[in-house]
C-alpha positions as CSV (number, residue, x, y, z in Angstrom):
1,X,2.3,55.7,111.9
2,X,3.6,58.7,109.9
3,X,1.2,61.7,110.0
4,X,1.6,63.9,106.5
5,X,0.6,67.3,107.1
6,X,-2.3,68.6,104.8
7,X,-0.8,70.3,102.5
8,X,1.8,67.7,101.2
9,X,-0.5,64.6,101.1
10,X,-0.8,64.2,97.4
11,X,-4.3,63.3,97.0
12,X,-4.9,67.4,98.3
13,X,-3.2,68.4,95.7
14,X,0.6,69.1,97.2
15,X,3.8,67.8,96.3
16,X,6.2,66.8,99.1
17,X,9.4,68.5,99.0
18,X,11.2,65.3,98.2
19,X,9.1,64.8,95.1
20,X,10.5,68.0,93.6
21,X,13.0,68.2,91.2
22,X,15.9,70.4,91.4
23,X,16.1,73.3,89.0
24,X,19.2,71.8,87.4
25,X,17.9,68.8,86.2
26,X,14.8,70.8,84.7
27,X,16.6,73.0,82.8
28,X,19.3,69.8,81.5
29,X,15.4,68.1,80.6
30,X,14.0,71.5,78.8
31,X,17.9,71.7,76.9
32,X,19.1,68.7,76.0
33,X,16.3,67.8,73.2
34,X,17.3,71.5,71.5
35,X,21.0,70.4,71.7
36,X,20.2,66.4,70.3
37,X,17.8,68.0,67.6
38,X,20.7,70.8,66.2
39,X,23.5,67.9,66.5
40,X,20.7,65.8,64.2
41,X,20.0,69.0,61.9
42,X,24.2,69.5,61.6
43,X,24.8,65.8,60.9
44,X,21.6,66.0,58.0
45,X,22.2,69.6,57.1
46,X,25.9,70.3,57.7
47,X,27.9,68.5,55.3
48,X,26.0,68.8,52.5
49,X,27.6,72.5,52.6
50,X,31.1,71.5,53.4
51,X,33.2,73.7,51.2
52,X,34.5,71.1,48.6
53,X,30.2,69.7,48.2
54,X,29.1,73.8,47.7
55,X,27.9,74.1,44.0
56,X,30.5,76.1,41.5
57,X,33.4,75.2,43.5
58,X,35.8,72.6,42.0
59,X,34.9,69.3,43.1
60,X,37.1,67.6,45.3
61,X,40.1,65.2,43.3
62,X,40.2,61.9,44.2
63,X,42.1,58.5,43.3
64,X,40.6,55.7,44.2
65,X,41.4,51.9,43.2
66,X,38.1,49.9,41.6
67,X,36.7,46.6,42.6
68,X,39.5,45.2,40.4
69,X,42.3,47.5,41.9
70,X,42.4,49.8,39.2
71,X,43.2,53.4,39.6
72,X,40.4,55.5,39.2
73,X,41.2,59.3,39.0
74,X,38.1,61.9,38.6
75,X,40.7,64.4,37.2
76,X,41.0,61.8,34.6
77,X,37.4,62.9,33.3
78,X,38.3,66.2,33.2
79,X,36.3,67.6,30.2
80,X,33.4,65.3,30.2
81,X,30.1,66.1,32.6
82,X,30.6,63.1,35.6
83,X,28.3,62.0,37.9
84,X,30.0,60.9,41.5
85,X,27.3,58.6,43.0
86,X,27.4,57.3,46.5
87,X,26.1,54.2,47.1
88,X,26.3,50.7,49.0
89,X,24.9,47.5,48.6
90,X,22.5,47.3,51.8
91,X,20.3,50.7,50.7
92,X,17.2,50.3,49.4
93,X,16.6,53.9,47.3
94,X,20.6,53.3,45.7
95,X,18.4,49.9,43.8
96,X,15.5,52.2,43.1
97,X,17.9,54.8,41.5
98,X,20.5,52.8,39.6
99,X,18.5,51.9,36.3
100,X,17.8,55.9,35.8
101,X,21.4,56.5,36.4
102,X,22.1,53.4,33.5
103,X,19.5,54.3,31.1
104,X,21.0,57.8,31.3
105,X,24.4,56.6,30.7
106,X,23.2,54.8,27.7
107,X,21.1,58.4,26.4
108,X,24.6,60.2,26.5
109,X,27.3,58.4,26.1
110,X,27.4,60.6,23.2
111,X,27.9,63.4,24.8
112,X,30.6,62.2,27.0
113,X,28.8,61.3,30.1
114,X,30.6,59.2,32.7
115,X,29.6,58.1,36.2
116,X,31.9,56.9,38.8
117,X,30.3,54.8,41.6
118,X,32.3,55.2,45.4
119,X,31.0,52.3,47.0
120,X,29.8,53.8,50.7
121,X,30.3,51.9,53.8
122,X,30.2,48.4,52.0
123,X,32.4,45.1,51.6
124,X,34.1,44.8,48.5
125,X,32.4,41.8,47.6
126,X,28.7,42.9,48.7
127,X,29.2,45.9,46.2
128,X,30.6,43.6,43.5
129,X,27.6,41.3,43.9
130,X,25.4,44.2,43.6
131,X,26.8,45.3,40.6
132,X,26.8,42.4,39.1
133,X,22.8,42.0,39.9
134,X,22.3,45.5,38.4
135,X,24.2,44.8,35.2
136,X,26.2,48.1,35.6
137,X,28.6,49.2,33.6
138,X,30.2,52.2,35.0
139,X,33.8,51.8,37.6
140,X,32.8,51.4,41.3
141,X,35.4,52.6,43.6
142,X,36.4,51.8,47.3
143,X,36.5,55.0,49.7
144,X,37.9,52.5,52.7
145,X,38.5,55.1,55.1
146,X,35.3,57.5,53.8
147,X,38.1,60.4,52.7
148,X,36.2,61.1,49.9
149,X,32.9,60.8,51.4
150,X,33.5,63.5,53.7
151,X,35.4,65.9,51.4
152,X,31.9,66.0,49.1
153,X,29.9,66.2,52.8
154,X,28.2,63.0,52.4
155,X,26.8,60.8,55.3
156,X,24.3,58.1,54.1
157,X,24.0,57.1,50.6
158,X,22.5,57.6,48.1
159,X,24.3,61.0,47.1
160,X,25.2,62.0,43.3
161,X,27.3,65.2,42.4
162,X,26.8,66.5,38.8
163,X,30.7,67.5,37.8
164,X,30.3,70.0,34.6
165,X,33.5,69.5,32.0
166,X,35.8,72.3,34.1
167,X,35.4,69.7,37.1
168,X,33.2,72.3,38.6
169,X,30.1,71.0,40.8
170,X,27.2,71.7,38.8
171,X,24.5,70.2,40.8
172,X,23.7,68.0,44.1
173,X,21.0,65.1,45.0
174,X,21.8,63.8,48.5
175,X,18.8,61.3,48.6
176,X,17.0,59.3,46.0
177,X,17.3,60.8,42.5
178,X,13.6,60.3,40.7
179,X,13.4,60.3,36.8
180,X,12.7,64.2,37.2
181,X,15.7,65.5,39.3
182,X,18.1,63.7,37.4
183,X,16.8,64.7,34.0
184,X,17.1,68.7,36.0
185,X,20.6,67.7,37.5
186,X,21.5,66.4,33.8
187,X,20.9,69.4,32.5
188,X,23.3,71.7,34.5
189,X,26.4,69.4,33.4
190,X,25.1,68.0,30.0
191,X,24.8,72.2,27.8
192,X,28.2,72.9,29.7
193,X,30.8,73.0,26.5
C-alpha cells in the first residue's frame, strides 16, 4: 500500500507535484487564444485595407474572361460608376442581395451604371445556374486563381466595390448590402461627373 503524505492527498486540498503543470505549457495555454484571435481579426480585418481595396485609391485593373469566355476588362468601364461584386453560388446573403443590386441596375441604367459580377470560389457551371435562377443581366466573370479577389482584399463573399467614373474606389460593403447601404454606396459613385 502506497502511503500519500498529508499534504498532497487531494481530498486535503494539495496537489501532488506530478499533477502540476510546467510553466511553459501555461503560458503556451494563456497565449495561444490572443495569437488565434489576432490571426482571426487579420484574416476579417486585414484585407479589407489592402492598399488596392483602401477608398480613393484607383481600383485595381483586371481582365477576366465571362461564363461565355469573353473578355471582361474593368478599364473598359472607365467613365461610368461600376459596381465589382463578389459573389458565389453556395452563399446565402449573395441571393438575398442580388435583386437590390438588379433593381438598381434597372433605376440607372441611365446614368451609366454597370456591375460586373467575379464569381468567388465557385464552378463555372454552379455560377451559371445561379444566374440563370436570378434572371441577371449584368457579365459574371471567373477569378480562377482568386488574383483579383485578393488585390480588392476580399475573403468570403459577398463584397461590392463602388468604382466612381475616374476608376477610383468610391465606396466598400464587404458583407450583405441591405436596401439602405447600397442606396448610401450609390450615392458616392452615382453624383460623380
Amino acid at each position: 500500500m502506497t502511503v500519500v503524505p498529508a499534504g498532497d492527498h487531494p481530498a486535503a486540498g494539495g496537489t501532488p507535484a506530478s499533477w502540476r503543470l510546467p510553466l511553459a505549457y501555461l503560458v503556451a495555454a494563456a497565449v495561444l487564444p490572443l495569437i488565434l484571435l489576432a490571426v482571426l481579426a487579420w484574416r476579417l480585418l486585414g484585407p479589407a485595407s489592402a492598399p488596392g481595396a483602401v477608398i480613393g485609391a484607383s481600383a485595381p485593373e483586371f481582365a477576366l474572361a465571362d461564363l461565355d469566355g469573353n473578355p471582361v476588362r474593368l478599364s473598359d468601364l472607365r467613365g461610368r460608376p461600376v459596381i465589382v461584386n463578389f459573389w458565389a453560388s453556395w452563399c446565402g446573403p449573395c441571393v438575398e442581395e442580388f435583386p437590390l443590386l438588379e433593381r438598381a441596375l434597372d433605376n440607372h441604367r441611365a446614368d451609366g451604371l454597370a456591375i460586373i459580377g467575379i464569381v468567388f470560389d465557385d464552378r463555372s457551371e454552379a455560377a451559371r445556374a445561379f444566374l440563370q435562377r436570378m434572371g441577371t443581366d449584368w457579365p459574371a466573370v471567373m477569378d480562377p486563381n482568386a488574383e483579383v479577389a485578393n488585390a480588392y482584399g476580399v475573403s468570403a463573399p459577398p463584397a461590392s466595390f463602388f468604382i466612381d467614373r475616374q476608376g477610383r474606389i468610391a465606396g466598400r460593403q464587404i458583407g450583405q448590402l441591405s436596401a439602405a447601404d447600397l442606396a448610401t454606396q450609390l450615392a458616392t459613385i452615382l453624383d460623380t461627373h
